[in-house]
C-alpha positions in Angstrom: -4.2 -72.8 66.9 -2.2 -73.9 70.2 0.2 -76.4 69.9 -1.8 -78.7 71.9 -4.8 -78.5 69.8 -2.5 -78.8 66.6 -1.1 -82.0 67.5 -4.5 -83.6 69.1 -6.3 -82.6 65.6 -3.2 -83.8 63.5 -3.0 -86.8 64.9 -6.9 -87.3 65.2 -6.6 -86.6 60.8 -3.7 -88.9 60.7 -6.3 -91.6 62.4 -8.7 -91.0 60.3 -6.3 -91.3 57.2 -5.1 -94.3 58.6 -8.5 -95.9 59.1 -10.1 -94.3 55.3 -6.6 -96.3 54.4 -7.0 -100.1 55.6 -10.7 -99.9 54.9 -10.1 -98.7 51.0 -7.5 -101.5 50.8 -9.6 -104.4 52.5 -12.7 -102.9 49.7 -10.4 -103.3 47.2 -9.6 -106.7 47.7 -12.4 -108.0 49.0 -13.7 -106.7 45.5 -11.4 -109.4 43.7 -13.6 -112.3 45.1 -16.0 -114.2 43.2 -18.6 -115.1 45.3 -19.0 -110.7 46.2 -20.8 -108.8 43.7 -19.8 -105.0 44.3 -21.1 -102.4 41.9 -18.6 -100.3 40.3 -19.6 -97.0 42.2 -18.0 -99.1 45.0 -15.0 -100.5 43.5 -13.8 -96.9 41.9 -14.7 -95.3 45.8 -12.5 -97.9 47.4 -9.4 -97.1 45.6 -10.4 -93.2 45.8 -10.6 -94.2 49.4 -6.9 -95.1 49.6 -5.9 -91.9 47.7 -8.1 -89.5 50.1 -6.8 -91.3 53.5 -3.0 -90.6 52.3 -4.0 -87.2 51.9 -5.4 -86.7 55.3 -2.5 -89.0 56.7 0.0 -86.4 55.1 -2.4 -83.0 56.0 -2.6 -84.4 59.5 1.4 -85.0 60.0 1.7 -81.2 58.6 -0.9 -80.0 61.0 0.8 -82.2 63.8 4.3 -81.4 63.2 5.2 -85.2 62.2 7.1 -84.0 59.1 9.9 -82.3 60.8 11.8 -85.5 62.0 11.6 -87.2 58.6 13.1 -83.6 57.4 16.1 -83.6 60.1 17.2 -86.9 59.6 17.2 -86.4 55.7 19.1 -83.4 56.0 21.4 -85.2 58.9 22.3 -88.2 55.9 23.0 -86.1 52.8 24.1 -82.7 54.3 25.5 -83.4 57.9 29.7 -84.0 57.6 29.8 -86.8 60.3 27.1 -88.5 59.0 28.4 -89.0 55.5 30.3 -92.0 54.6 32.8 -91.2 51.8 35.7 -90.4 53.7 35.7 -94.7 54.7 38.0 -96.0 52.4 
């Protein structure tokens, strides 16, 4: 896959994820209301909803590339000699 279609797709996945997400979230707690009567087929596929959208969120960033900056920076505070701060006394 070309770089260009990689980050178009992973970003389109991370949308998605995104969107599968809020709309889960907003079931979920529009499912705590009285006056709205959801079945429980509903209820148990808005939380599954949430759970499914993070997994597309975090296949998309892979298939994008997103993950490598959270990786540099992590290595940058625990491994990187200028970064650390135990020399500051």
């Amino acid at each position: 896959m070309k770089r260009k279609s990689a980050l178009l797709c992973g970003n389109s996945l991370m949308g998605l994820g995104m969107v599968m997400m809020v709309a889960g979230l907003a079931c979920s707690v529009l499912n705590q209301l009285p006056q709205l009567h959801f079945t429980a087929l509903v209820a148990h596929s808005a939380v599954m909803g949430i759970f499914i959208g993070a997994l597309l969120w975090v296949a998309g960033a892979r298939m994008g590339g997103h993950e490598r900056i959270s990786d540099r920076y992590w290595w940058h505070r625990r491994f990187d000699e200028r970064c650390r701060r135990t020399g500051h006394r």
